[in-house]
mmCIF file of the N, C-alpha and C atoms, coordinates in Angstrom:
data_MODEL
# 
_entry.id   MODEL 
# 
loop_
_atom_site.group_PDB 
_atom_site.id 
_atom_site.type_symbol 
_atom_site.label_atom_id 
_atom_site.label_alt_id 
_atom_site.label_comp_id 
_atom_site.label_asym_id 
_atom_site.label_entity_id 
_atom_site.label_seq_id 
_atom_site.pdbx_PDB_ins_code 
_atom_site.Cartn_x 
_atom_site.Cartn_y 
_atom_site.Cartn_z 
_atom_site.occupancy 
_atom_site.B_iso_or_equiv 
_atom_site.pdbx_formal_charge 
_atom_site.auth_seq_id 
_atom_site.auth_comp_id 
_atom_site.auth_asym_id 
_atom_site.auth_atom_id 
_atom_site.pdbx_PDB_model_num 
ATOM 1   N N  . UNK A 1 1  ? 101.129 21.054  69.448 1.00 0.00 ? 1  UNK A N  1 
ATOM 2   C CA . UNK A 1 1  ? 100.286 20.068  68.802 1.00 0.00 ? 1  UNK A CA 1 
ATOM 3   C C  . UNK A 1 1  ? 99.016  19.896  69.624 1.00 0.00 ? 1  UNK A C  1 
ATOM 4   N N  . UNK A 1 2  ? 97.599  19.682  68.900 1.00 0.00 ? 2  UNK A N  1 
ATOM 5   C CA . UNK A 1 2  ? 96.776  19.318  69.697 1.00 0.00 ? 2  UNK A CA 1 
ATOM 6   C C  . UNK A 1 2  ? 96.304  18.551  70.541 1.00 0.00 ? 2  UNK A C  1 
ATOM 7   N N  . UNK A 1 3  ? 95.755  18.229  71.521 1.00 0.00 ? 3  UNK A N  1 
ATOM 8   C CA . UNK A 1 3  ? 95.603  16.631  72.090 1.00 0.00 ? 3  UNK A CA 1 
ATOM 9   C C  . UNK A 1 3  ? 94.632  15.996  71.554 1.00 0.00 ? 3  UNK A C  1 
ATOM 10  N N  . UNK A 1 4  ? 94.051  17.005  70.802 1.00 0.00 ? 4  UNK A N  1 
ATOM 11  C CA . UNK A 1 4  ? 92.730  16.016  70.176 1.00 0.00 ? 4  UNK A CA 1 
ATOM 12  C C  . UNK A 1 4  ? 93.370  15.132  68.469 1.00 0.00 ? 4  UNK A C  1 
ATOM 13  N N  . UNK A 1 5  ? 93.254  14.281  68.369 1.00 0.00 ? 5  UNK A N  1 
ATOM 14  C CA . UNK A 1 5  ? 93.913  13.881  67.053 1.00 0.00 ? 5  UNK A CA 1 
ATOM 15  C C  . UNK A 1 5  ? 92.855  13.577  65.704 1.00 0.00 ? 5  UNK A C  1 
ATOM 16  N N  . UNK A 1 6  ? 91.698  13.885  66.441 1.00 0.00 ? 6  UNK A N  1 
ATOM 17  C CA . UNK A 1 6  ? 90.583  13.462  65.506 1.00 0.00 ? 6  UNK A CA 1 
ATOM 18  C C  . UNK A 1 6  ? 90.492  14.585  64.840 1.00 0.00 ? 6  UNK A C  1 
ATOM 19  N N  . UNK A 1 7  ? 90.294  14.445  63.534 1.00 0.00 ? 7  UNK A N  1 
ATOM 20  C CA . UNK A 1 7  ? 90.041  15.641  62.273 1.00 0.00 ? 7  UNK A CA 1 
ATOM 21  C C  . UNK A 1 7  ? 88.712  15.569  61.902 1.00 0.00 ? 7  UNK A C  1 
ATOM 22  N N  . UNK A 1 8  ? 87.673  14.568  62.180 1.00 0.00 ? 8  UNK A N  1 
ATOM 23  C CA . UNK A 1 8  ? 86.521  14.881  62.078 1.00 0.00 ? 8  UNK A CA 1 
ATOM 24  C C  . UNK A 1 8  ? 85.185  14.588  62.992 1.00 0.00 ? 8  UNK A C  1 
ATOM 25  N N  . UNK A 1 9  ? 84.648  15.122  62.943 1.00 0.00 ? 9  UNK A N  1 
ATOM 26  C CA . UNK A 1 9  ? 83.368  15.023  64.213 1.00 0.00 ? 9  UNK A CA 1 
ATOM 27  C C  . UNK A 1 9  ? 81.915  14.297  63.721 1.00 0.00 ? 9  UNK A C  1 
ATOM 28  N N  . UNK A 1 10 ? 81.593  13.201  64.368 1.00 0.00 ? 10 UNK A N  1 
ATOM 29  C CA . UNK A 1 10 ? 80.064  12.809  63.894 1.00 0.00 ? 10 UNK A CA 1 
ATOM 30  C C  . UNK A 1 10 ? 79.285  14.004  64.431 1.00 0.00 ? 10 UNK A C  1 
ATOM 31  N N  . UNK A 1 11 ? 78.338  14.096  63.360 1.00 0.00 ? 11 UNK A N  1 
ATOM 32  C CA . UNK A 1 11 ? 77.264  14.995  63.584 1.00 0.00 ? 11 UNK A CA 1 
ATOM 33  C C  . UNK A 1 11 ? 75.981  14.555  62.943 1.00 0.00 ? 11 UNK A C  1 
ATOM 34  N N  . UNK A 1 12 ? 75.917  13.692  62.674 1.00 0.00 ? 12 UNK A N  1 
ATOM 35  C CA . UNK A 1 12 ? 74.245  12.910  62.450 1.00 0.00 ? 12 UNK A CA 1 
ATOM 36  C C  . UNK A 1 12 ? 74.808  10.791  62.535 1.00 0.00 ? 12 UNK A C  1 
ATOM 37  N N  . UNK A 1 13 ? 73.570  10.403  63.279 1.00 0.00 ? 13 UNK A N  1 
ATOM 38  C CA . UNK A 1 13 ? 73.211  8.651   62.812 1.00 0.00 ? 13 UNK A CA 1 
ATOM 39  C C  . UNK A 1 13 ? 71.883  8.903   62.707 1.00 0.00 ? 13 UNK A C  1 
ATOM 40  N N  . UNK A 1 14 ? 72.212  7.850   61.546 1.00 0.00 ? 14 UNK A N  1 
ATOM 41  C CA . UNK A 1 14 ? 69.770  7.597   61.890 1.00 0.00 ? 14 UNK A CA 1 
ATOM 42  C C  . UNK A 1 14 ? 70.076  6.869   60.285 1.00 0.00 ? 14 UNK A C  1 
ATOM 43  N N  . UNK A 1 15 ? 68.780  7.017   59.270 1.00 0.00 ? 15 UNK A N  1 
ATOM 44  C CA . UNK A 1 15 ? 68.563  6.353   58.797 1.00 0.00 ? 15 UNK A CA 1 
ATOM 45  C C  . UNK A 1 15 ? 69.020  6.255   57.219 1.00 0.00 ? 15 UNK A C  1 
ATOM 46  N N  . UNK A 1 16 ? 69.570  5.670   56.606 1.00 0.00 ? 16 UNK A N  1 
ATOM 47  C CA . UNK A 1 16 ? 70.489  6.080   55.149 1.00 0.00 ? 16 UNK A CA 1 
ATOM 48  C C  . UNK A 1 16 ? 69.322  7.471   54.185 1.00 0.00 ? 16 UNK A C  1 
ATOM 49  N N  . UNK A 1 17 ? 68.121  7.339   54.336 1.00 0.00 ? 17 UNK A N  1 
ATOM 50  C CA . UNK A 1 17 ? 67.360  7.918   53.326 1.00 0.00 ? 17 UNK A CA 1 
ATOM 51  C C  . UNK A 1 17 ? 68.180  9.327   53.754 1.00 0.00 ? 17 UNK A C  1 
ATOM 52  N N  . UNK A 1 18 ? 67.483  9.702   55.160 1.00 0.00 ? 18 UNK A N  1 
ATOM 53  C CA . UNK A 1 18 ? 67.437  10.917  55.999 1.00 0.00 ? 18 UNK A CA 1 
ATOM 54  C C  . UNK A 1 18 ? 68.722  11.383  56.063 1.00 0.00 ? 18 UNK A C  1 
ATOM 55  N N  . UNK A 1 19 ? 69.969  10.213  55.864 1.00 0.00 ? 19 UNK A N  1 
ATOM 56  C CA . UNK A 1 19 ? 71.495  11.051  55.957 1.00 0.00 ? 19 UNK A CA 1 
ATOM 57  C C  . UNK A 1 19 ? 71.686  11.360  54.569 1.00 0.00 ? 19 UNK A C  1 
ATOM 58  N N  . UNK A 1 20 ? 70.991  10.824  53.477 1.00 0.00 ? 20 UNK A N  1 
ATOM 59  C CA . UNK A 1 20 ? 71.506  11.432  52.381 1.00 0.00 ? 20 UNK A CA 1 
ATOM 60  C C  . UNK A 1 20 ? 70.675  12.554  51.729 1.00 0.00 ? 20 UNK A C  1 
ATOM 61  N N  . UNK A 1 21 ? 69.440  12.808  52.691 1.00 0.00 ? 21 UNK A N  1 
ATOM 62  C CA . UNK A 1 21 ? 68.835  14.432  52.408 1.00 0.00 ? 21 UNK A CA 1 
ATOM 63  C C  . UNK A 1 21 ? 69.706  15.476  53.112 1.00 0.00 ? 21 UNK A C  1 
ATOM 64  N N  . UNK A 1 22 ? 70.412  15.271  54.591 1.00 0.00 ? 22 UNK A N  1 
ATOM 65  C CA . UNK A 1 22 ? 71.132  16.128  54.967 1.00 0.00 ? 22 UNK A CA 1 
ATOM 66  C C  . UNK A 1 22 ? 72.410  16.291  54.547 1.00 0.00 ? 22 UNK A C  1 
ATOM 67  N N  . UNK A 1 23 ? 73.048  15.196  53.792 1.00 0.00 ? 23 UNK A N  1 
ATOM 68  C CA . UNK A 1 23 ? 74.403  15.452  52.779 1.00 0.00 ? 23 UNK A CA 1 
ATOM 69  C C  . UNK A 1 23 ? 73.937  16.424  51.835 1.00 0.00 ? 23 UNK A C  1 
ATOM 70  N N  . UNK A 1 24 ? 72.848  16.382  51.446 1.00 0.00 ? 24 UNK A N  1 
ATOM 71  C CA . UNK A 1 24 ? 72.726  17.062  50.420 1.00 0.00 ? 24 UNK A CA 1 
ATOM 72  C C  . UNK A 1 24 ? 72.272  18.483  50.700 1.00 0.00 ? 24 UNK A C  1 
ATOM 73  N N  . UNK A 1 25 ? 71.707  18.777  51.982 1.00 0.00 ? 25 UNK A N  1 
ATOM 74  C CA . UNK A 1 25 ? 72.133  20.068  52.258 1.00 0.00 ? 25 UNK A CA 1 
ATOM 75  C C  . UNK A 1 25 ? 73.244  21.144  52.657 1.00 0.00 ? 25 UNK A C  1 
ATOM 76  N N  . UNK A 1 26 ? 74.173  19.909  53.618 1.00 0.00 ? 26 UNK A N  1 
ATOM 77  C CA . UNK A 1 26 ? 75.382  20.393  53.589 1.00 0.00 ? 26 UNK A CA 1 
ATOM 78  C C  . UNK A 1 26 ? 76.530  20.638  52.241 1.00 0.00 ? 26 UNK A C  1 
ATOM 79  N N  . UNK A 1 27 ? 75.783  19.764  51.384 1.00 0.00 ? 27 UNK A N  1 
ATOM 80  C CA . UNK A 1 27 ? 77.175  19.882  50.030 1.00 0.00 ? 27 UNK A CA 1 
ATOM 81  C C  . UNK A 1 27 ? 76.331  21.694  49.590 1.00 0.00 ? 27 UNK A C  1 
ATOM 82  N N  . UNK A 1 28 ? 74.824  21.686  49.576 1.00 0.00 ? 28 UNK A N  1 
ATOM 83  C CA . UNK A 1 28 ? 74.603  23.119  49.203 1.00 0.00 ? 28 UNK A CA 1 
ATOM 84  C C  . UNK A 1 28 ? 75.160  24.522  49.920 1.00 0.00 ? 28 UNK A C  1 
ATOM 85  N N  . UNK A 1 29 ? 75.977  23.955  51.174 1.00 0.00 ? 29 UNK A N  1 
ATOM 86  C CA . UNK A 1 29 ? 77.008  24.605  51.504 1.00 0.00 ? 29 UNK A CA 1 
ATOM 87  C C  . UNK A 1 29 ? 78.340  24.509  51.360 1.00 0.00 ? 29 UNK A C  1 
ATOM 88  N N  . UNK A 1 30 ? 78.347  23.877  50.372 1.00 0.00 ? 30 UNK A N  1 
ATOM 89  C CA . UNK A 1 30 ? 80.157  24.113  50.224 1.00 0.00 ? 30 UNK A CA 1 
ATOM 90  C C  . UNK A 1 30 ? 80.583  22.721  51.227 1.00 0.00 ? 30 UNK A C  1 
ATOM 91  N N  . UNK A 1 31 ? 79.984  22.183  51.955 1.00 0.00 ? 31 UNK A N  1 
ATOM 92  C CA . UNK A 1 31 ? 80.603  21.087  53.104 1.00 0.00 ? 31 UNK A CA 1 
ATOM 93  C C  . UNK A 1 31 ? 80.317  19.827  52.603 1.00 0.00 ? 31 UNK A C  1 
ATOM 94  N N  . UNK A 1 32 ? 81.618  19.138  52.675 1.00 0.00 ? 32 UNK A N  1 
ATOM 95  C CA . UNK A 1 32 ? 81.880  17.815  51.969 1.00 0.00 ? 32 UNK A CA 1 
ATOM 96  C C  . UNK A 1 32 ? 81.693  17.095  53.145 1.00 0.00 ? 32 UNK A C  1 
ATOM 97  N N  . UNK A 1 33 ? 80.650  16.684  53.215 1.00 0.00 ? 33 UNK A N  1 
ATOM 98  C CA . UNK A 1 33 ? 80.747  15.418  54.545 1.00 0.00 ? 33 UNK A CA 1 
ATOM 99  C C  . UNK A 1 33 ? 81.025  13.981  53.865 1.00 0.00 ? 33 UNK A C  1 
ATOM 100 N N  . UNK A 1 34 ? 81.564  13.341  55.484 1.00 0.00 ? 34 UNK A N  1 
ATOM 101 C CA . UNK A 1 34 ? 81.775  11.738  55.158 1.00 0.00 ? 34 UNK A CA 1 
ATOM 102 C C  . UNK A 1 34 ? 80.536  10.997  55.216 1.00 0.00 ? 34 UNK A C  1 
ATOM 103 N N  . UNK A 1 35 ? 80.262  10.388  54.383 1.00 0.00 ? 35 UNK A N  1 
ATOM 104 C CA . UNK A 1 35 ? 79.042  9.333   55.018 1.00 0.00 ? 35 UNK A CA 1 
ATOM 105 C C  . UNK A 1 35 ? 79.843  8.127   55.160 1.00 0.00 ? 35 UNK A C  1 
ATOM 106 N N  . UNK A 1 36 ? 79.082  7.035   56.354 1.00 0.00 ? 36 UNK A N  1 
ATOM 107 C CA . UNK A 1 36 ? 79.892  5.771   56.772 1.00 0.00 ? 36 UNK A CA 1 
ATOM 108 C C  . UNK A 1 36 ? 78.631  5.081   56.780 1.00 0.00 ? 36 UNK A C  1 
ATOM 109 N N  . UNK A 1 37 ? 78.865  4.117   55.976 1.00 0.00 ? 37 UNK A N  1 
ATOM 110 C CA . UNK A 1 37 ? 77.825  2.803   56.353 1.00 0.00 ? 37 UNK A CA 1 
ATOM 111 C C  . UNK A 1 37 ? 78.138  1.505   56.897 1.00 0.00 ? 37 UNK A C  1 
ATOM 112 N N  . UNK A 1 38 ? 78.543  1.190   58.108 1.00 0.00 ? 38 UNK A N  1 
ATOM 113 C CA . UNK A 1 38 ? 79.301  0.037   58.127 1.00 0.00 ? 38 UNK A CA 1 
ATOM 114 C C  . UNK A 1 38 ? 78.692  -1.245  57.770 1.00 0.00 ? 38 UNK A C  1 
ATOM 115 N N  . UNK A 1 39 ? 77.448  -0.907  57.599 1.00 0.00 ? 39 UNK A N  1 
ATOM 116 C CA . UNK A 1 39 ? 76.793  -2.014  57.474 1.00 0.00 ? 39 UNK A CA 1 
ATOM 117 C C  . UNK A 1 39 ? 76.734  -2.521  56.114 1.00 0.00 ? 39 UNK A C  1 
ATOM 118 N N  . UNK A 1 40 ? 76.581  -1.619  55.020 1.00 0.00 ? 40 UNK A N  1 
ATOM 119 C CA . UNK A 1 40 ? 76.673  -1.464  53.927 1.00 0.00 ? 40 UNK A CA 1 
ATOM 120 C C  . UNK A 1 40 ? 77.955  -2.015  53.392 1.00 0.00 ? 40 UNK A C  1 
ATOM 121 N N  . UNK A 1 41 ? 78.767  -1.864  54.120 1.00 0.00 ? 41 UNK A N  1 
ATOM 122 C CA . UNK A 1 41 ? 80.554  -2.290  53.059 1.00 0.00 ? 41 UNK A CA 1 
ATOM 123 C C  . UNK A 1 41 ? 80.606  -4.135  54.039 1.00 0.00 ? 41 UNK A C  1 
ATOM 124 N N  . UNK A 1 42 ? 80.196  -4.321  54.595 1.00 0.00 ? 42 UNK A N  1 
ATOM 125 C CA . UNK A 1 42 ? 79.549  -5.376  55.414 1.00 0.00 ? 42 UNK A CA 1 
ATOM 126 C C  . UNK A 1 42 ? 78.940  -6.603  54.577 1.00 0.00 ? 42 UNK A C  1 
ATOM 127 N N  . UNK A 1 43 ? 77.793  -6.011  53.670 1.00 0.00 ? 43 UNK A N  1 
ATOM 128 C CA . UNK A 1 43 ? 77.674  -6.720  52.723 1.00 0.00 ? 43 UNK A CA 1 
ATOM 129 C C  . UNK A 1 43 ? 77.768  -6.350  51.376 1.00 0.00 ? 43 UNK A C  1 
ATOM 130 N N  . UNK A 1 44 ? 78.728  -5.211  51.073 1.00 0.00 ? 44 UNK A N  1 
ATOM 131 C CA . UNK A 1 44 ? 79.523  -5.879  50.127 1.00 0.00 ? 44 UNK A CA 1 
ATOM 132 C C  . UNK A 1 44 ? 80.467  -6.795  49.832 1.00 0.00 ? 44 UNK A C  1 
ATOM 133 N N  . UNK A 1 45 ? 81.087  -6.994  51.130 1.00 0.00 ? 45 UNK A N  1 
ATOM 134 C CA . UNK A 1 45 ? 82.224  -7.663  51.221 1.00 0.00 ? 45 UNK A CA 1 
ATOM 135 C C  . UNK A 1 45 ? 81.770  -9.133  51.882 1.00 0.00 ? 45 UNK A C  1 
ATOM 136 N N  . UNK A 1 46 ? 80.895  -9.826  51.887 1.00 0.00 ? 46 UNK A N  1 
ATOM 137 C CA . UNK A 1 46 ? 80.001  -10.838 52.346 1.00 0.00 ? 46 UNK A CA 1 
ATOM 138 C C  . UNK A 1 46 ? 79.883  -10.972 54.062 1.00 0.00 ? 46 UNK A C  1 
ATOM 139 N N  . UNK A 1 47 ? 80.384  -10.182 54.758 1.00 0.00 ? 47 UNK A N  1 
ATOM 140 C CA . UNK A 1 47 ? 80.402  -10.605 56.157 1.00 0.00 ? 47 UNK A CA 1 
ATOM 141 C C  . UNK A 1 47 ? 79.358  -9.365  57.180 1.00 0.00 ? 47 UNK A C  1 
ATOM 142 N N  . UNK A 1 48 ? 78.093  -9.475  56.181 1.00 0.00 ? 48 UNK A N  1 
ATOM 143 C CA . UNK A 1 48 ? 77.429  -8.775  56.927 1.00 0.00 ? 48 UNK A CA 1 
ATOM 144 C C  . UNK A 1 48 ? 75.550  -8.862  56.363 1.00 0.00 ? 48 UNK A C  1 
ATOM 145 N N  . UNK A 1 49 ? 74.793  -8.172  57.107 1.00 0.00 ? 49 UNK A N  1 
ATOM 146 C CA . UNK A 1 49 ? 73.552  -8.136  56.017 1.00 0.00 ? 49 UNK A CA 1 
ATOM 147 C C  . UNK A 1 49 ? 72.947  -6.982  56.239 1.00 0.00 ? 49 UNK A C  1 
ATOM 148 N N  . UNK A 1 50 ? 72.125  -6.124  55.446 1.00 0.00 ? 50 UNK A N  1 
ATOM 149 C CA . UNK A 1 50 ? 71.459  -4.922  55.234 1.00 0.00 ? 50 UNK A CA 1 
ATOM 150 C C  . UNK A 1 50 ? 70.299  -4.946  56.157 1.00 0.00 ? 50 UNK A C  1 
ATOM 151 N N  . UNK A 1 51 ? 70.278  -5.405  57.737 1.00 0.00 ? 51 UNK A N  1 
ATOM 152 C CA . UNK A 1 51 ? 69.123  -5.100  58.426 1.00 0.00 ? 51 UNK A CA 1 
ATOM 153 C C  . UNK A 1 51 ? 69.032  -3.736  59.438 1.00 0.00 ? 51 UNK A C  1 
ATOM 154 N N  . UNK A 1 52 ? 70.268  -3.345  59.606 1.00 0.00 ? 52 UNK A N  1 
ATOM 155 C CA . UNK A 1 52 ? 69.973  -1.940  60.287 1.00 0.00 ? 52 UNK A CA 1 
ATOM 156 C C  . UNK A 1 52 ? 70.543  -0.961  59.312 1.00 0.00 ? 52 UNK A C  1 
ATOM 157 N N  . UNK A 1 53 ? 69.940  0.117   58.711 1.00 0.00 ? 53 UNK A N  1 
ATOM 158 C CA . UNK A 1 53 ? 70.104  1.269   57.768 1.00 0.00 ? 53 UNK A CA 1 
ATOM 159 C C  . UNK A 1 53 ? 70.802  2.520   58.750 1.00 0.00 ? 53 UNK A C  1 
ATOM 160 N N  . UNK A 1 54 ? 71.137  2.216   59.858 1.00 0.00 ? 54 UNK A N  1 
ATOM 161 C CA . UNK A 1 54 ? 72.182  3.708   60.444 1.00 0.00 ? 54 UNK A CA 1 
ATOM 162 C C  . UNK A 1 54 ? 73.337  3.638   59.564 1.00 0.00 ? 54 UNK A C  1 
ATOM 163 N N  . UNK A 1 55 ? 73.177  5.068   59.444 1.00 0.00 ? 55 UNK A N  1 
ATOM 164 C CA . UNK A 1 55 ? 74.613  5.872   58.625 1.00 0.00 ? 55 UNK A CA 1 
ATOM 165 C C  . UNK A 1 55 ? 75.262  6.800   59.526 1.00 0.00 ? 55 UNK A C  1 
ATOM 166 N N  . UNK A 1 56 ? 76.440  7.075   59.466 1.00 0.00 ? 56 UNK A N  1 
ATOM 167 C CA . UNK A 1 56 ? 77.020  7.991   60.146 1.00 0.00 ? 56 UNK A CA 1 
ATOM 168 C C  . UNK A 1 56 ? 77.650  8.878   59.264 1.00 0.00 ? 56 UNK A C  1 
ATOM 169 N N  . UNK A 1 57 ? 77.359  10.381  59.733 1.00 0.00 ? 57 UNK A N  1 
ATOM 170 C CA . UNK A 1 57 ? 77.946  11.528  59.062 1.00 0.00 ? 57 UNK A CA 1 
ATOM 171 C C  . UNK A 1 57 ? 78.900  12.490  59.596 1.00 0.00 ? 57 UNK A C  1 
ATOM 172 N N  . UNK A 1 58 ? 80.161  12.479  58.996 1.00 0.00 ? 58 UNK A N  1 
ATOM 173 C CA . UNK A 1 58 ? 81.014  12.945  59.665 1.00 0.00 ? 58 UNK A CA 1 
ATOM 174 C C  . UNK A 1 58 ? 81.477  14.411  58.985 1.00 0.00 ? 58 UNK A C  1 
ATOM 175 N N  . UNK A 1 59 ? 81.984  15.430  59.503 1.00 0.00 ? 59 UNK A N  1 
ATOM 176 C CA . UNK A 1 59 ? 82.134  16.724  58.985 1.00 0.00 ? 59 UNK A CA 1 
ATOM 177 C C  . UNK A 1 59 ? 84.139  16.880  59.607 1.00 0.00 ? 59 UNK A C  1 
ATOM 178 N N  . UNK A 1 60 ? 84.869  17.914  59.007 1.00 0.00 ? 60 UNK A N  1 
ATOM 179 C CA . UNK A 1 60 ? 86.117  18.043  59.344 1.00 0.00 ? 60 UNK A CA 1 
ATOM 180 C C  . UNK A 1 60 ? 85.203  19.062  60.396 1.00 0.00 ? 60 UNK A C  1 
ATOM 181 N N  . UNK A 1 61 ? 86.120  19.214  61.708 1.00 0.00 ? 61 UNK A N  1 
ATOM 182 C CA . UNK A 1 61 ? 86.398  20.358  62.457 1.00 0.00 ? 61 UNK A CA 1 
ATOM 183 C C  . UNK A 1 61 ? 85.989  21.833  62.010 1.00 0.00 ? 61 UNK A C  1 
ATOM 184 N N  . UNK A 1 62 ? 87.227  21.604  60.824 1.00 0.00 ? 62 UNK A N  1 
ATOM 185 C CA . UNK A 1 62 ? 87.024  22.907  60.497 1.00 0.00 ? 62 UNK A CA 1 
ATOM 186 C C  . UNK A 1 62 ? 85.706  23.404  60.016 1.00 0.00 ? 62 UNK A C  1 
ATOM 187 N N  . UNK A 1 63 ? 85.030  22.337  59.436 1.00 0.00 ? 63 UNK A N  1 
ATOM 188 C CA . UNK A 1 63 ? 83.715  22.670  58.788 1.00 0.00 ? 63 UNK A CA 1 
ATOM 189 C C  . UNK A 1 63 ? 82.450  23.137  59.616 1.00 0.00 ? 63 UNK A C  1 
ATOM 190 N N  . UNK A 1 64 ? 82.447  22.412  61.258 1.00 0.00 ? 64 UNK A N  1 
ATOM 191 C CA . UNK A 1 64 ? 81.802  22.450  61.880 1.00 0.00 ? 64 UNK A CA 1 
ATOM 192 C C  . UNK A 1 64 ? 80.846  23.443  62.492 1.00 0.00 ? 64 UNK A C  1 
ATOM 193 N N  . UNK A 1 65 ? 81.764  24.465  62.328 1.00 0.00 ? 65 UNK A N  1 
ATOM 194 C CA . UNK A 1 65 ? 81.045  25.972  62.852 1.00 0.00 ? 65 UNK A CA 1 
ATOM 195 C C  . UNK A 1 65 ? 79.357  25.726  61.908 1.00 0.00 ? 65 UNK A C  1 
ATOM 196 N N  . UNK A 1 66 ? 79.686  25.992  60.959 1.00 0.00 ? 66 UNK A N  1 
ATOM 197 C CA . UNK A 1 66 ? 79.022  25.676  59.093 1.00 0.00 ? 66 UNK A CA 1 
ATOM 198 C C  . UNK A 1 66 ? 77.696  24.615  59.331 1.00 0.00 ? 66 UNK A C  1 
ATOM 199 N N  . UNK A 1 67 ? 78.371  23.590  59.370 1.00 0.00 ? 67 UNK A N  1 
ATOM 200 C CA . UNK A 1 67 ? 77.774  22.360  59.284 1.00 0.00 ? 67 UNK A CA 1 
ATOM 201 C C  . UNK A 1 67 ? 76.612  22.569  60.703 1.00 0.00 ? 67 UNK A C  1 
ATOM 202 N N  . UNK A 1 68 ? 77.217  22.671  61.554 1.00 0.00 ? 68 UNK A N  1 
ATOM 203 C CA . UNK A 1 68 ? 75.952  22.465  62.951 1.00 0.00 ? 68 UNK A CA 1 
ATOM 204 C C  . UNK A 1 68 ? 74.857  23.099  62.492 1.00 0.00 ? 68 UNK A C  1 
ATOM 205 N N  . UNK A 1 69 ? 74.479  24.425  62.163 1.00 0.00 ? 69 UNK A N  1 
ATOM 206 C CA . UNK A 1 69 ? 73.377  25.028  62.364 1.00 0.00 ? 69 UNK A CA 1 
ATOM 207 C C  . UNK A 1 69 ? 72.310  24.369  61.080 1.00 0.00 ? 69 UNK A C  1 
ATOM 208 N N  . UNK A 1 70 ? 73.032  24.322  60.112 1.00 0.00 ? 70 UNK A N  1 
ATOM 209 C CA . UNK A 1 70 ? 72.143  23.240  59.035 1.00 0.00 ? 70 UNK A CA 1 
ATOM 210 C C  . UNK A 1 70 ? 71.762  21.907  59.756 1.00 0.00 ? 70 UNK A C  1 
ATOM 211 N N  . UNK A 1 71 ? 72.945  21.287  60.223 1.00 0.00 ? 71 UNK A N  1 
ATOM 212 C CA . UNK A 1 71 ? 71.817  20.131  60.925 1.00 0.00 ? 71 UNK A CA 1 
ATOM 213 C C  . UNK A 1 71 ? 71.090  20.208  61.900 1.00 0.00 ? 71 UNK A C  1 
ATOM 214 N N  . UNK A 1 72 ? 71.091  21.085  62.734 1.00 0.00 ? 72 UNK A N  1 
ATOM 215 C CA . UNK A 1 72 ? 70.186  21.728  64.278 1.00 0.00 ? 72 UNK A CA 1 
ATOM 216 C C  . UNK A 1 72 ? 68.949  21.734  63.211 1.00 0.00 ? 72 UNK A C  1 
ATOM 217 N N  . UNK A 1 73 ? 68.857  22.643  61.658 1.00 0.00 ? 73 UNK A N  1 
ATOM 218 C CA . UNK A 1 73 ? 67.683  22.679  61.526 1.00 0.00 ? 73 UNK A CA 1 
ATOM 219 C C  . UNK A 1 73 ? 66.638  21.931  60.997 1.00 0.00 ? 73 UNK A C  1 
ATOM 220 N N  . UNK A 1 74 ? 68.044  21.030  60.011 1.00 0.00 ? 74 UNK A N  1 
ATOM 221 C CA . UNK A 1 74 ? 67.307  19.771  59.224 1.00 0.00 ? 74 UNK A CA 1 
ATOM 222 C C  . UNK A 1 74 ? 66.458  18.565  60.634 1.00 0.00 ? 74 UNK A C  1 
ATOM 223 N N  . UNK A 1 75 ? 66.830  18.837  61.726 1.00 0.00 ? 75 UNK A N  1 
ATOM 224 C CA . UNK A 1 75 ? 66.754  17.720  62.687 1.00 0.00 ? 75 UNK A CA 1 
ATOM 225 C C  . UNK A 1 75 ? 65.448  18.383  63.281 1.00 0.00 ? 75 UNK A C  1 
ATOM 226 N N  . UNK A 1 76 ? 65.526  19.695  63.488 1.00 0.00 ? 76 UNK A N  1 
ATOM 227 C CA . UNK A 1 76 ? 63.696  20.386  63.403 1.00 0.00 ? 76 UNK A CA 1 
ATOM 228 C C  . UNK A 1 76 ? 62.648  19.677  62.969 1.00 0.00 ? 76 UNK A C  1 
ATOM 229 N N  . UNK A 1 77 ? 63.283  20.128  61.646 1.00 0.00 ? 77 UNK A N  1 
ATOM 230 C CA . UNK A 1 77 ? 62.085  20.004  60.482 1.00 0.00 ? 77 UNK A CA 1 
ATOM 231 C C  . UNK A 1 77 ? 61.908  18.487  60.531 1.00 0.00 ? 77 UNK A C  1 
ATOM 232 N N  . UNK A 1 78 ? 62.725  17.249  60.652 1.00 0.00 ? 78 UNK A N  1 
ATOM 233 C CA . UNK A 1 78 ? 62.215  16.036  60.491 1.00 0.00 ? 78 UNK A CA 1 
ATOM 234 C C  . UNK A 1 78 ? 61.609  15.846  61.947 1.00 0.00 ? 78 UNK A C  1 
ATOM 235 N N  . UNK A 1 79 ? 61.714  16.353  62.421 1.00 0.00 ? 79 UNK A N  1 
ATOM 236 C CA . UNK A 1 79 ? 61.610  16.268  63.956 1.00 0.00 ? 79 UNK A CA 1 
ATOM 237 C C  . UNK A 1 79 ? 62.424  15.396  64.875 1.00 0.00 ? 79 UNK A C  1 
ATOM 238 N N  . UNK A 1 80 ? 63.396  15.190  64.738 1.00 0.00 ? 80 UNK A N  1 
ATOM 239 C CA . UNK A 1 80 ? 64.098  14.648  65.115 1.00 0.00 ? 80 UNK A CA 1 
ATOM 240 C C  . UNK A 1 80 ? 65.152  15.346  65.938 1.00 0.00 ? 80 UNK A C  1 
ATOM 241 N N  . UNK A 1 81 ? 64.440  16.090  67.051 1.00 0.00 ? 81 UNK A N  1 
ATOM 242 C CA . UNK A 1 81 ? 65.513  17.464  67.020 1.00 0.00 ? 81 UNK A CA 1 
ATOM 243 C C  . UNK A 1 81 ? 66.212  16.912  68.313 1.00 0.00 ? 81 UNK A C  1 
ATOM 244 N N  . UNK A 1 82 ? 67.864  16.900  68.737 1.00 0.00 ? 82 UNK A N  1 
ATOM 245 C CA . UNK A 1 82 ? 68.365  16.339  69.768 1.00 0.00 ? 82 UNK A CA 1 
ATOM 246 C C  . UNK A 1 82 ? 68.738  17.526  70.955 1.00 0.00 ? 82 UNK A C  1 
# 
């Protein structure tokens, strides 16, 4: 068994617009990422408010090989490169 128990890896935060242009490059690969807004289900559920827009994007493991080099490049091009 592995020691790692996590099945998926963050691979982008920043800003809801910008995570849902790079979902949408990864789904043009076949890769189903998670998006997480905690802030967002925050105030849906009344115990929160919409002032910071970070999203987090999460990919399975397995996807990762895949997934990195699309975001290495999307993070170029916005310039946002880490």
């Amino acid at each position: 068994m592995s020691e790692n128990t996590e099945e998926t890896v963050r691979i982008y935060t920043g800003s809801d617009i910008m995570a849902e242009a790079l979902v949408g490059r990864l789904k043009e690969a076949a890769i189903t990422p998670i998006l997480r807004d905690d802030e967002q289900s925050g105030v849906m559920f009344g115990s929160g408010s919409k002032f910071d827009d970070q999203v987090r994007i999460f990919v399975r493991k397995d996807e990762l090989a895949v997934a990195q080099p699309i975001v290495d490049a999307y993070l170029l091009e916005i310039g946002e490169e880490e």
